[in-house]
LUMKOLKE-73040 format. One line per 3 residues: their letters; for each residue z, y, x of N, C-alpha, C. Coordinates in steps of 0.05 Angstrom, whole numbers. Each point is the difference from the previous one (the first is absolute). Last residue first. Example, Ala and Ser with C-alpha at 12.3 -4.5 7.8 and 13.67 -1.06 7.14 Angstrom:
2
SA) 142 -45 257 1 24 16 14 22 -15 ~ -1 -115 6 0 24 -18 0 24 18
This chain:
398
XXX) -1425 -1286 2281 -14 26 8 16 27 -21 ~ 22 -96 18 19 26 -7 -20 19 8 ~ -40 -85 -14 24 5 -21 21 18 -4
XXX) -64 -19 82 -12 4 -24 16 11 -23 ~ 38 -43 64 -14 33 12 -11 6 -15 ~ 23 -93 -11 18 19 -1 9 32 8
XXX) -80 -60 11 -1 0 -22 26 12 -19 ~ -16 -17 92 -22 24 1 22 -4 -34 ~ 41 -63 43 5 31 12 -15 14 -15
XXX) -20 -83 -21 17 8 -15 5 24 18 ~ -58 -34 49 -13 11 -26 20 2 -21 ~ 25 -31 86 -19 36 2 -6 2 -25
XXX) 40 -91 -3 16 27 5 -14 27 7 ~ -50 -74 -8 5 3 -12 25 18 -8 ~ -34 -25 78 -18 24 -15 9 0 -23
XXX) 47 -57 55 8 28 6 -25 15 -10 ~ -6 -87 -21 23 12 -11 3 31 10 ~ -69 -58 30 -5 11 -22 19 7 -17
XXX) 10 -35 92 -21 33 1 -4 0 -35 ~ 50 -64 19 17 19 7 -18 14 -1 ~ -39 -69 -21 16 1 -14 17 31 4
XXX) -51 -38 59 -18 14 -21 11 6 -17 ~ 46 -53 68 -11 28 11 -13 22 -18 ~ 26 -89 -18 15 16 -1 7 34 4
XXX) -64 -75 18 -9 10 -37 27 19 -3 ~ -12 -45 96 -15 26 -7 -3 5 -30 ~ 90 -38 55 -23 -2 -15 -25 15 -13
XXX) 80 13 65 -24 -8 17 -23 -25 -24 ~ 84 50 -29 -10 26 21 -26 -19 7 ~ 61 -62 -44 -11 36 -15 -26 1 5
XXX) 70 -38 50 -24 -18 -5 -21 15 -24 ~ 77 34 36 -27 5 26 -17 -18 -7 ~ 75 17 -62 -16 19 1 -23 -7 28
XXX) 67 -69 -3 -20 2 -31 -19 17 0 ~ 63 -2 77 -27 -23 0 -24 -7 -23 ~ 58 94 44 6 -19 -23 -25 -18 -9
XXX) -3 77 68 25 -20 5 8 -11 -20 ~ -62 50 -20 -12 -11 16 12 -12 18 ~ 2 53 -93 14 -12 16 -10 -24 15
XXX) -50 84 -64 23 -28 -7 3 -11 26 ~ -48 77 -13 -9 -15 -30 24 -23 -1 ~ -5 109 24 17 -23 5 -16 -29 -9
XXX) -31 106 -11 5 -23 -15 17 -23 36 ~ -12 116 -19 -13 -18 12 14 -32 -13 ~ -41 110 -27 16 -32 -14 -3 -18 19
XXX) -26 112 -17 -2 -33 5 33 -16 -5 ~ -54 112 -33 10 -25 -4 -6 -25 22 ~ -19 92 38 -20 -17 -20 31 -25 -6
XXX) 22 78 62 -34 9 -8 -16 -16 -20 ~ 91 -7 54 -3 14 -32 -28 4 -15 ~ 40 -80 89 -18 35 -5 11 4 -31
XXX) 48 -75 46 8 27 2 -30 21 -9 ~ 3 -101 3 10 9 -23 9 36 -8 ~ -33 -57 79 -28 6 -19 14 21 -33
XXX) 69 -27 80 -23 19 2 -24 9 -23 ~ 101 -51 -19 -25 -9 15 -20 34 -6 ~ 87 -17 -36 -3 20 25 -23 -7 18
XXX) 43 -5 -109 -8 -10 15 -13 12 39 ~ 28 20 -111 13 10 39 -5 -9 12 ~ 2 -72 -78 -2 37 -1 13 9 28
XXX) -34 -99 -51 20 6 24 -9 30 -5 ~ -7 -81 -61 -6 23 7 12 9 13 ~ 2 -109 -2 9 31 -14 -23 22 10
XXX) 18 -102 -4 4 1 29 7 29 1 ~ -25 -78 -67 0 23 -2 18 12 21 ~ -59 -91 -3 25 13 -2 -1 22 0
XXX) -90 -45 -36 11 2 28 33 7 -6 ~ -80 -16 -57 21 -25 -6 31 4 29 ~ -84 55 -46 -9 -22 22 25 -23 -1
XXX) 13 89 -32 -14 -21 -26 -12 -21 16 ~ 32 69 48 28 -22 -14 -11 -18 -19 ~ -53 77 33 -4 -21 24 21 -21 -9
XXX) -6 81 -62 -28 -23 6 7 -26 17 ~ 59 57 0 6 7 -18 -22 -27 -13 ~ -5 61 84 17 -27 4 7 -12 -34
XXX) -53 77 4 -18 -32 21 24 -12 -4 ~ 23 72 -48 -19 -11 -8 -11 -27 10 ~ 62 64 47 12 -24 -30 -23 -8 -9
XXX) -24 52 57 10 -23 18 18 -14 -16 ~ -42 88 -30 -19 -23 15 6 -26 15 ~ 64 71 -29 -13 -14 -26 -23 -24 6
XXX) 46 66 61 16 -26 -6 -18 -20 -13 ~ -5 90 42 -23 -15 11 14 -31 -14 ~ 49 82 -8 -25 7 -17 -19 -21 6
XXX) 81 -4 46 10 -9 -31 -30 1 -12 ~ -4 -24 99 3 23 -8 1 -2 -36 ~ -12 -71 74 13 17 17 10 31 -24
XXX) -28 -116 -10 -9 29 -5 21 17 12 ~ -30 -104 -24 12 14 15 -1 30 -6 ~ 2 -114 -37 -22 20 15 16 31 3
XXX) 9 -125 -2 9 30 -2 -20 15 3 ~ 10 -120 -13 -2 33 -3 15 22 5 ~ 33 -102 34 -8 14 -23 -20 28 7
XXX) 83 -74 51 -33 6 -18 0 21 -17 ~ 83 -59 61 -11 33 1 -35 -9 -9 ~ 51 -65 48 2 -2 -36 -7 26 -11
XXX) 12 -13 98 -23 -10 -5 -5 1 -37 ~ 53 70 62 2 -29 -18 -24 -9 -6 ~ -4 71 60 5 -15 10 12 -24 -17
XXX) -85 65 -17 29 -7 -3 10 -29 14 ~ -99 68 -33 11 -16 19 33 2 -3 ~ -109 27 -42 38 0 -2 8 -18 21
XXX) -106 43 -25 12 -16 -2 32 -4 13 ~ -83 83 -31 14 -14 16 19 -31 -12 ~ -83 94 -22 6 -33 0 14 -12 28
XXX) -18 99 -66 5 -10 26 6 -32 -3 ~ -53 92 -58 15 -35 -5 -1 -15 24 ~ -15 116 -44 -14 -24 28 22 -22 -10
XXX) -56 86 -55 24 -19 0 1 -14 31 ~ -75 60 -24 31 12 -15 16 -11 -3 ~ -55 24 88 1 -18 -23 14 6 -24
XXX) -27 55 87 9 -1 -17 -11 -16 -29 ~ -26 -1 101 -10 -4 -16 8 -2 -28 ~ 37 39 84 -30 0 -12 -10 -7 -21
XXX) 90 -24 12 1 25 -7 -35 15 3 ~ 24 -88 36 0 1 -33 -3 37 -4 ~ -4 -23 90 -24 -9 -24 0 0 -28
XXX) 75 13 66 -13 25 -2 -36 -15 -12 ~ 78 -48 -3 -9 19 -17 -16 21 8 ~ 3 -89 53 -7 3 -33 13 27 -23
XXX) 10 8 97 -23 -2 -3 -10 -6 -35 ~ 92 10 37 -22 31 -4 -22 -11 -7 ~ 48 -77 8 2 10 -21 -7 33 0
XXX) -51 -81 51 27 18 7 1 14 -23 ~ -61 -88 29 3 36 -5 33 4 -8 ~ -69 -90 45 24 12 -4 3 37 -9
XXX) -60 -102 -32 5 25 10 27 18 7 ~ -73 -83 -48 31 7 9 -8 21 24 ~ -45 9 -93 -9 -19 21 29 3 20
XXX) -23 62 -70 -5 -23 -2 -15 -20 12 ~ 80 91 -14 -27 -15 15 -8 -19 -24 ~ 22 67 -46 13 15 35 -2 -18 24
XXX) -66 7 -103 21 -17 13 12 14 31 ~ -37 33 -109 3 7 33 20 -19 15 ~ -67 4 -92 16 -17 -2 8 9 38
XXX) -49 20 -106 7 12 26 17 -12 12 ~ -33 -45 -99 31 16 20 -19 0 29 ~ -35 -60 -75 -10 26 3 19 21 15
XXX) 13 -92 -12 5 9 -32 -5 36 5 ~ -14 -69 74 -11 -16 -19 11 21 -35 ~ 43 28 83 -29 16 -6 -17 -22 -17
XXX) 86 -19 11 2 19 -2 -23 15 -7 ~ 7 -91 31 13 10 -27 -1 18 -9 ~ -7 -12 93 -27 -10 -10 13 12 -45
XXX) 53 13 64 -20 24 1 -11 -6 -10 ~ 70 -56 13 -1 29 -26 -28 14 4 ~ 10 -76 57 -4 -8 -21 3 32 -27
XXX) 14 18 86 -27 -7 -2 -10 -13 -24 ~ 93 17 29 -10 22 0 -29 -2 -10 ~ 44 -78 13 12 6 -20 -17 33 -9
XXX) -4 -35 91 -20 -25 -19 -3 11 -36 ~ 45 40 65 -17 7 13 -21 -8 -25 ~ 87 -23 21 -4 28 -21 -21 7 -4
XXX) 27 -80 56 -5 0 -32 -4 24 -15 ~ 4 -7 92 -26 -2 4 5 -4 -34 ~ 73 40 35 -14 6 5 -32 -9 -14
XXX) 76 -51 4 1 26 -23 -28 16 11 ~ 6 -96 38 13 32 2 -7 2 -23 ~ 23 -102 11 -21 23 1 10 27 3
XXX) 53 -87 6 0 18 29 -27 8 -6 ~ 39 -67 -63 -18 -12 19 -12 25 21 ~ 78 -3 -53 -5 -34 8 -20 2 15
XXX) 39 94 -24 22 -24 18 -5 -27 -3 ~ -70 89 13 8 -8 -19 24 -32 9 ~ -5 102 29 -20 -18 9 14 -31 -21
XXX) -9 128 9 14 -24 1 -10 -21 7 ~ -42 73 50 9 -1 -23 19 -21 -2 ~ -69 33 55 3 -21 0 20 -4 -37
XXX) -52 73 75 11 -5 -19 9 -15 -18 ~ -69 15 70 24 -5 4 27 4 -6 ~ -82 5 -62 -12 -8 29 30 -5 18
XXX) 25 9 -112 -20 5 16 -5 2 36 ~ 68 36 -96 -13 -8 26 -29 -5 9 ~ -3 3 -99 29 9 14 -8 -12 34
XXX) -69 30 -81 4 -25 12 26 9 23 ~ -38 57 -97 10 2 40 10 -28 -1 ~ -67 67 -65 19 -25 -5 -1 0 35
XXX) -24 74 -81 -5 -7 34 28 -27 -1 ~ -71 47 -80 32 -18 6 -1 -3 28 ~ -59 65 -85 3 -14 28 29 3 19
XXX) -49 2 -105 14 4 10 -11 -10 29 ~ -38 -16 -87 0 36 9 13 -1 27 ~ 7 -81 -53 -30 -4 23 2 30 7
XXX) 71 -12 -54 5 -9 21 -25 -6 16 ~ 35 73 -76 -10 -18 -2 -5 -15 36 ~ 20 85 -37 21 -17 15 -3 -32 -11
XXX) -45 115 3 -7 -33 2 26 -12 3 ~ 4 82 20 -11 7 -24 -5 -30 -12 ~ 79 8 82 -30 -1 -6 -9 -2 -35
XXX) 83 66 40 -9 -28 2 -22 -6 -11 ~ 15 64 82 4 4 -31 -8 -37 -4 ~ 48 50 84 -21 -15 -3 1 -3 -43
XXX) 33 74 81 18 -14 -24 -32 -19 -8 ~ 33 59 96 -28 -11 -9 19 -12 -24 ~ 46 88 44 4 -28 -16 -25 -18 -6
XXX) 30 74 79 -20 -8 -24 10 -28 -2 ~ 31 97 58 -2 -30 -1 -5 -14 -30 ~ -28 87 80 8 -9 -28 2 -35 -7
XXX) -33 51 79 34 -6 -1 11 -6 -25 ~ -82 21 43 9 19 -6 32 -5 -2 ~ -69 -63 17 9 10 17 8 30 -1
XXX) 26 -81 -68 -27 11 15 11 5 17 ~ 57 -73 -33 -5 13 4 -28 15 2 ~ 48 -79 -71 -17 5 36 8 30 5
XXX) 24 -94 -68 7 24 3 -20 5 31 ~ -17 -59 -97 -2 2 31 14 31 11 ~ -2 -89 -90 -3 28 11 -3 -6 23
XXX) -5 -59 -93 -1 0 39 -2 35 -4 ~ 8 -49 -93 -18 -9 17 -8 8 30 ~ 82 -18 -82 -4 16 22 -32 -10 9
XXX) 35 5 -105 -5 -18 14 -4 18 30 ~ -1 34 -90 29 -26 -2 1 -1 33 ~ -51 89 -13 4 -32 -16 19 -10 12
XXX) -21 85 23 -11 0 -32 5 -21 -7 ~ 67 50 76 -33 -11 -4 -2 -11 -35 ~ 66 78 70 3 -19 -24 -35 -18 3
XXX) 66 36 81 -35 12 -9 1 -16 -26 ~ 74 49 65 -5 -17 -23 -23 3 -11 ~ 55 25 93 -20 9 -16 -6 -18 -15
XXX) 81 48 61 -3 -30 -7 -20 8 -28 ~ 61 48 102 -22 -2 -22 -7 -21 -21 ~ 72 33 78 -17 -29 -11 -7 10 -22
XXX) 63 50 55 -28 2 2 -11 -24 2 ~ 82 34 -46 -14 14 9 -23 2 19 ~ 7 -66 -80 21 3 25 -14 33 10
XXX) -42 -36 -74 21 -6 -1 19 0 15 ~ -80 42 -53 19 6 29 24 -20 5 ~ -89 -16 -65 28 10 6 9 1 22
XXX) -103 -2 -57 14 -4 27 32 5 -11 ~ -102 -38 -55 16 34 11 23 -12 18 ~ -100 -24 -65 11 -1 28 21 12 -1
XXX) -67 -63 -68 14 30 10 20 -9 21 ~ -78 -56 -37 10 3 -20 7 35 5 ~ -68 -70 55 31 23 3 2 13 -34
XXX) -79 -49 15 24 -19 -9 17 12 11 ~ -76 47 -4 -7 -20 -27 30 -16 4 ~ -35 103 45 15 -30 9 4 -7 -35
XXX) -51 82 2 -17 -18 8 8 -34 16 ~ 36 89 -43 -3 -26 -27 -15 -20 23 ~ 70 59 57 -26 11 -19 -8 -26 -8
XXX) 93 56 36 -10 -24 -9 -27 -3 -14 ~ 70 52 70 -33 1 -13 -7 -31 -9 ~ 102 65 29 -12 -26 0 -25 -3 -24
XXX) 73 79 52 -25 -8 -19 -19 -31 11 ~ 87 41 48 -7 19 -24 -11 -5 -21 ~ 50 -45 85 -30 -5 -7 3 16 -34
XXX) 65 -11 84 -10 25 1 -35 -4 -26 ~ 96 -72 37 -28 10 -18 -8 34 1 ~ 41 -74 84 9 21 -23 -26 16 -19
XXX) 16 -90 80 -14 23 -10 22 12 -20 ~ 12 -81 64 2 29 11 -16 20 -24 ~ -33 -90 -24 32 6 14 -13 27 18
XXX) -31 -55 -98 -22 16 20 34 14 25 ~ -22 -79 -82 16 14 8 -7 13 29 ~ -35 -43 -96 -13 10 33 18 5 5
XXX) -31 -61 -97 31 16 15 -15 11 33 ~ -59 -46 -91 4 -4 24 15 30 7 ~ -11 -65 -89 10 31 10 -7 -12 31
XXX) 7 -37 -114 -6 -7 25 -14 31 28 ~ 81 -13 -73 -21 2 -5 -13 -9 25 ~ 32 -59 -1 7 18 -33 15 17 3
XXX) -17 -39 99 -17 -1 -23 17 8 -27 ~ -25 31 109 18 -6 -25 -16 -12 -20 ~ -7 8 118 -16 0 -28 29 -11 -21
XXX) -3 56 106 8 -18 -20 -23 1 -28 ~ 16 40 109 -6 5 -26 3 -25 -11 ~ 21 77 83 -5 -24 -5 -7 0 -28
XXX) -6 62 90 5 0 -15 3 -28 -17 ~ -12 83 94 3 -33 -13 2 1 -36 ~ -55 79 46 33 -1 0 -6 -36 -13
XXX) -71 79 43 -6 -29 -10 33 -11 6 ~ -5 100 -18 -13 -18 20 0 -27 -8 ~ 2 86 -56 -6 11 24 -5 -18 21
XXX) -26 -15 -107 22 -4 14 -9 2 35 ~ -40 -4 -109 0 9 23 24 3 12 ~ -40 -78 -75 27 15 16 -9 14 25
XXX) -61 -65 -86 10 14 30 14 24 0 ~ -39 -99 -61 20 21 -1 2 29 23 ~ -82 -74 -46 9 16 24 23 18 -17
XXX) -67 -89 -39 12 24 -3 22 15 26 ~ -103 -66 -10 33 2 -2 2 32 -9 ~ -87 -27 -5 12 -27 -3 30 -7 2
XXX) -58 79 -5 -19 -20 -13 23 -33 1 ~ 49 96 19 -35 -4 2 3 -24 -15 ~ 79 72 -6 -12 -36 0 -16 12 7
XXX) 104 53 6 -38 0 -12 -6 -29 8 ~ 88 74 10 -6 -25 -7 -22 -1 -7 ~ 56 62 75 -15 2 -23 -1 -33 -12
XXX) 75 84 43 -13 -33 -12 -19 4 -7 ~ 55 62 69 -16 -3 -24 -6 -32 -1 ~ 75 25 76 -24 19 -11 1 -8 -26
XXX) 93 -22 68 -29 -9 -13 -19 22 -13 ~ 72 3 74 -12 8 -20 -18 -14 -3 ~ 71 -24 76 -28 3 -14 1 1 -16
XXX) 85 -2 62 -15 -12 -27 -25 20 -4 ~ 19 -61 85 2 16 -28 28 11 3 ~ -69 -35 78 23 25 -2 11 5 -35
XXX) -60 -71 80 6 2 -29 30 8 -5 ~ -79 22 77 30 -8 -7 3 -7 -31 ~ -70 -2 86 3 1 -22 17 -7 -13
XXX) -41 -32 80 17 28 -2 13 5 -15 ~ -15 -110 8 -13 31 6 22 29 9 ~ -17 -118 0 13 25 7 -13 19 -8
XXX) -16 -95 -48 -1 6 26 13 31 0 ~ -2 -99 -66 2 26 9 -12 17 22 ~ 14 -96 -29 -19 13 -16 8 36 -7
XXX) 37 -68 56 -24 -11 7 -16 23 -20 ~ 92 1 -10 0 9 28 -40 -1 0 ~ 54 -20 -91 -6 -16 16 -17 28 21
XXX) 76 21 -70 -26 -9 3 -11 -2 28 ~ 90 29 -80 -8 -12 22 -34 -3 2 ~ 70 75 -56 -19 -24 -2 -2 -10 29
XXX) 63 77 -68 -15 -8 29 -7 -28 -6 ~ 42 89 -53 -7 -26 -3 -15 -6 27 ~ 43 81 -31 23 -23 -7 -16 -12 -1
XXX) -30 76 25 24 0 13 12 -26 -2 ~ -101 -12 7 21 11 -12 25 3 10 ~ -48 -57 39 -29 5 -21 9 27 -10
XXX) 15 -46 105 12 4 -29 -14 19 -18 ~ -2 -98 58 -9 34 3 14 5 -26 ~ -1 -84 92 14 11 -37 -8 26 1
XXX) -51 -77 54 11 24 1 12 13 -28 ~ -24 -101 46 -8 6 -31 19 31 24 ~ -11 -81 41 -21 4 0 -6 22 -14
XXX) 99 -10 39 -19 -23 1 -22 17 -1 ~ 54 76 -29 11 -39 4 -25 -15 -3 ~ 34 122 -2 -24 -29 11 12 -20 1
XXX) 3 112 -43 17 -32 11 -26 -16 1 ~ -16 80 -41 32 7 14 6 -17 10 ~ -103 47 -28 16 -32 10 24 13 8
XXX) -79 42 -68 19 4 9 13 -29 17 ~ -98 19 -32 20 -9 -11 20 5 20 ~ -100 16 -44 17 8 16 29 -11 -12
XXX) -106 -38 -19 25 17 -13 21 9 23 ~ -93 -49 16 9 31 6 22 15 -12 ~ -47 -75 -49 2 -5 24 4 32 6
XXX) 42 -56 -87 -31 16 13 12 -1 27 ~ 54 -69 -52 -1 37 4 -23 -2 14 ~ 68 -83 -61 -23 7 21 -9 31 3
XXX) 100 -39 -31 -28 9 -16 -12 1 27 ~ 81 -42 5 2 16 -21 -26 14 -8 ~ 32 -99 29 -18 17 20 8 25 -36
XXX) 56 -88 58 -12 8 -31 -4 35 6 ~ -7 -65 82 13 7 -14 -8 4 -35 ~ -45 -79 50 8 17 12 23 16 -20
XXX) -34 -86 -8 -12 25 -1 1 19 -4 ~ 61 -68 11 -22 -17 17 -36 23 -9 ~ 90 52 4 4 -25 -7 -32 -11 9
XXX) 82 89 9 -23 -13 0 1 -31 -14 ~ 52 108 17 6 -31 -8 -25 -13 -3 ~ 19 102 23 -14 -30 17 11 -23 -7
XXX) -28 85 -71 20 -6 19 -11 -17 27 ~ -58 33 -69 20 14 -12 21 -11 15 ~ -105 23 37 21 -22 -15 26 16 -3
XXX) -112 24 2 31 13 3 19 -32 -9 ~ -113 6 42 10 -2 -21 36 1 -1 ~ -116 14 42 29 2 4 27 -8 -25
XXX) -107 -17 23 14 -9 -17 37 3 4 ~ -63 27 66 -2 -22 -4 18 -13 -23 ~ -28 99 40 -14 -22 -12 1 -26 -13
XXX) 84 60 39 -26 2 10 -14 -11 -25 ~ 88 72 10 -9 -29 -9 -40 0 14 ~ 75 64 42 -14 0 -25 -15 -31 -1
XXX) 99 58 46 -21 -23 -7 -9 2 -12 ~ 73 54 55 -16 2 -25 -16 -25 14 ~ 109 19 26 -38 8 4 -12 -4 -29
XXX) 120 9 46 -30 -10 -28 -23 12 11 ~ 84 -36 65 -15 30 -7 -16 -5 -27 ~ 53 -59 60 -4 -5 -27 -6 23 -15
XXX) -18 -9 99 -8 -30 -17 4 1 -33 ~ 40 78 67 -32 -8 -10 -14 -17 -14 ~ 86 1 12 -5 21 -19 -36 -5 -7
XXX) 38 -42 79 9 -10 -27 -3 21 -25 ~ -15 25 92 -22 -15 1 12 -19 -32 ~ 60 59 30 -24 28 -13 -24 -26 -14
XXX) 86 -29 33 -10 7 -18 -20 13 -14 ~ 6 -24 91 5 -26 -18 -3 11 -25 ~ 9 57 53 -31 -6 9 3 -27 -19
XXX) 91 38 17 -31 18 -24 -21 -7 -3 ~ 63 -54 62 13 12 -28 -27 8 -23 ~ -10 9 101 -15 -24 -9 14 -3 -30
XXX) 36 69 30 -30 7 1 -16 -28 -19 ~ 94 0 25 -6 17 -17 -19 -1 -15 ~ 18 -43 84 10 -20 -23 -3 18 -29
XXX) -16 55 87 -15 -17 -11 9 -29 -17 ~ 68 65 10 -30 13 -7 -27 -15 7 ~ 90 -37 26 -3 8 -34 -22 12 -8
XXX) 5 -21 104 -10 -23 -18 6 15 -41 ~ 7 47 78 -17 11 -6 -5 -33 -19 ~ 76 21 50 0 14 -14 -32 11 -12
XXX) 31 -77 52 13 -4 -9 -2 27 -16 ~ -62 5 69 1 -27 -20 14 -1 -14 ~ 33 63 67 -23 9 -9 -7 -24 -33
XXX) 58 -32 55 18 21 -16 -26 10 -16 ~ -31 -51 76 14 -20 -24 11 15 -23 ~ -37 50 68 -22 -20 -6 13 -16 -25
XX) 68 42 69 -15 14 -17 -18 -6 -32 ~ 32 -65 70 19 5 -21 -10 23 -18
């Protein structure tokens, strides 16, 4: 009976204990840490609503940015950028550190300058802080919004030696969102790059537009879609892949392409399976100044045809009114310009693209199209003929 009384007055304090140990071990879980992005083309989404690719992604980020995590769902860790803004991003392209991301950070000095072939914005700044960015057009402008910082930047060095930064300057717009306006010299966006050194300064690569814009000057990286077990759509009378037609379609541009003196970078050619790090992390080697993605449509009405072409970014538009604009003079349905787009190839800033659609491969008409080869030539000589109203409308607002 003792034994039992004893028990009966030691059970609240352990129902207590185990109480706290519960909570303490729940605190822990939603404790915030730190994360720094890896190598692999990390990139911020703006919620978790998804779709057949994936979320809608708020800007790609250097590797080693530090990032705050307050929450976890599924694959993606929510961080927060700012008092008032937070982002999602994929678990795979992070990893732990020490290292806190503590704003608000002072920003330093600007400088602006060129060498021989671009022009460089750079921001000293105490740690590699998230950030995102946008392209404007009239005027045409690339926007930074740099989070957790506060301006402490006194003097901004602008020297004659950047040819297409026009001018630079910043607003505070939140107490610690920063936001940096780089004006440029022409009508027209031709790719940026954001990075870090290892000082911590973060640099605008601004690509100038070409002195030439004549079209043998140029070099076009052209992308055969999918690929090796990659299969793609498949056509609804007679069950070809997308795959092996982009391939065909990709090859026919090339030839076209360099028959009129054009540089010409294919991401394969031959079937193959690569992975979208992989085709950019080649394009970005081999900074092209345009790239032209070749894919074919799919829908479950079979009466669904037509053209489209695509683009992820307002400054990257013009090149994709042009081709599809061309490609209608074929006789195809107008199927549209699509904007925002959330396909991968469409996300770098680093070079105008355009990925094309050519027409509907669940529609018996368009797949009969697709598997004629003068059609094929036909399409490879429309969408140059769109690069060259592009160039020739670059021209006209120099």
């Amino acid at each position: 009976m003792k034994q039992f009384v004893l028990l009966l007055l030691l059970l609240p304090g352990v129902f207590a204990s185990a109480q706290r140990a519960k909570k303490a071990k729940a605190n822990a879980r939603s404790a915030p840490f730190y994360v720094k992005t890896t190598d692999s083309l990390p990139f911020l989404n703006y919620g978790l609503g998804t779709d057949r690719l994936g979320g809608a992604k708020m800007t790609f980020l250097d590797s080693n940015v530090i990032l705050k995590v307050v929450d976890s769902f599924g694959t993606q860790y929510k961080v927060q950028l700012s008092s008032n803004h937070n982002a999602w991003i994929e678990k795979r392209n992070v990893k732990r550190t020490i290292w806190a991301f503590n704003p608000p950070y002072l920003s330093g000095s600007w400088t602006v300058r060129g060498d021989s072939l671009y022009d460089y914005v750079s921001f000293s700044l105490p740690a590699k802080v998230p950030y995102r960015s946008r392209m404007d057009i009239n005027p045409t402008r690339i926007v930074i919004d740099l989070f957790g910082v506060v301006s402490n930047t006194n003097w901004i060095t602008q020297l004659a030696t950047a040819k297409e930064v026009k001018n630079v300057w910043y607003n505070q717009e939140e107490d610690d969102l920063m936001r940096v306006f780089i004006d440029l010299e022409h009508n027209y966006h031709w790719g940026y790059k954001i990075y870090y050194d290892e000082l911590n300064r973060l640099t605008v690569l601004v690509k100038r537009q070409p002195e030439s814009l004549l079209l043998r000057d140029m070099k076009i990286a052209v992308d055969a879609g999918h690929g090796g077990d990659q299969d793609g759509a498949t056509g609804v009378k007679t069950g070809i892949k997308e795959k092996d037609y982009t391939l065909l379609f990709a090859k026919e541009l090339q030839t076209a392409l360099e028959n009129r003196g054009v540089t010409v970078v294919m991401t394969r050619d031959r079937d193959t399976t690569l992975s979208m790090y992989e085709r950019i992390s080649y394009l970005y080697e081999e900074q092209p100044h345009f790239l032209i993605s070749i894919h074919f449509n799919s829908a479950s009405n079979e009466s669904v045809q037509g053209v489209s072409t695509y683009y992820r970014y307002v400054g990257f538009r013009p090149l994709s009114e042009a081709i599809l604009a061309r490609m209608l003079t074929l006789g195809l349905n107008n199927f549209g310009n699509i904007g925002g787009f959330n396909f991968s190839l469409n996300g770098p800033t680093a070079f105008p693209n355009c990925l094309v659609e050519v027409a509907f491969l669940s529609n018996p008409e368009d797949e009969q199209k697709i598997r004629d080869p003068q059609f094929r030539r036909d399409v490879a000589n429309k969408i140059i003929d769109g690069i060259e109203d592009f160039l020739r409308n670059a021209e006209a607002g120099r």
